[in-house]
C-alpha positions as CSV (number, residue, x, y, z in Angstrom):
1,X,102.4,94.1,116.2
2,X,105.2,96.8,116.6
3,X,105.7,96.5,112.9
4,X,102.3,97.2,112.4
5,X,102.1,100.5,114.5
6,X,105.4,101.1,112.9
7,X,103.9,101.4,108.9
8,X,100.9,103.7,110.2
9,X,103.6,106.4,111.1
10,X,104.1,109.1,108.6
11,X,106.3,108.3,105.9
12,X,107.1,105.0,106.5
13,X,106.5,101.7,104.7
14,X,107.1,98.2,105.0
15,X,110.1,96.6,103.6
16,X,107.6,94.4,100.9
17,X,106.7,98.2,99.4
18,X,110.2,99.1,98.5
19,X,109.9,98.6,94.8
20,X,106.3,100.5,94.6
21,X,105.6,104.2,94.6
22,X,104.3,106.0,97.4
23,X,105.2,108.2,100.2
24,X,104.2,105.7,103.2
25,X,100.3,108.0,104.3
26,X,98.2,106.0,102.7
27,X,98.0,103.9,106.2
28,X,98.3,107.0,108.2
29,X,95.2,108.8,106.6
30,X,92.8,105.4,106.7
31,X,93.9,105.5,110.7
32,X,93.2,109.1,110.7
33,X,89.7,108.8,109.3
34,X,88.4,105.5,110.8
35,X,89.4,107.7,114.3
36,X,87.8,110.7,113.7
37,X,84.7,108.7,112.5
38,X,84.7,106.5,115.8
39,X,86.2,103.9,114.1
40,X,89.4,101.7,113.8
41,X,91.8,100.5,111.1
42,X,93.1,96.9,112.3
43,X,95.0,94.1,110.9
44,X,94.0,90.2,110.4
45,X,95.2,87.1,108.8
46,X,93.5,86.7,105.6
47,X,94.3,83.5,102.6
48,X,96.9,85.7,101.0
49,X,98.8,87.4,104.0
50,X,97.6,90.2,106.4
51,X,94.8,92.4,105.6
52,X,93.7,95.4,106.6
53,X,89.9,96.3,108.0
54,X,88.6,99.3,108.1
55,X,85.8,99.6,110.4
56,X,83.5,103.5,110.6
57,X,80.2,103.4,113.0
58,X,76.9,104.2,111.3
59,X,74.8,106.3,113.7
């Protein structure tokens, strides 16, 4: 969990992302949007490691 809330900071990413362009938002914004929408972004297990949901409410 803290490495979780950890990667949706700014400009930080995960240590399996080291070898991949980016600038560590791309988790940030998603958070940022999902929020502003009433929504969440949250984590699960899936089949292949964690996955992230993204979840807006539809009024």
């Amino acid at each position: 969990a803290a490495e979780i809330t950890e990667v949706i900071a700014p400009f930080r990413r995960g240590d399996n992302t080291r070898a991949i362009d980016g600038f560590g938002l791309g988790l940030t914004i998603a958070a940022t949007v999902a929020e502003q929408h009433g929504g969440r972004l949250y984590f699960e297990d899936g089949r292949r490691g964690l996955r992230a949901c993204l979840e807006i409410c539809r009024n």
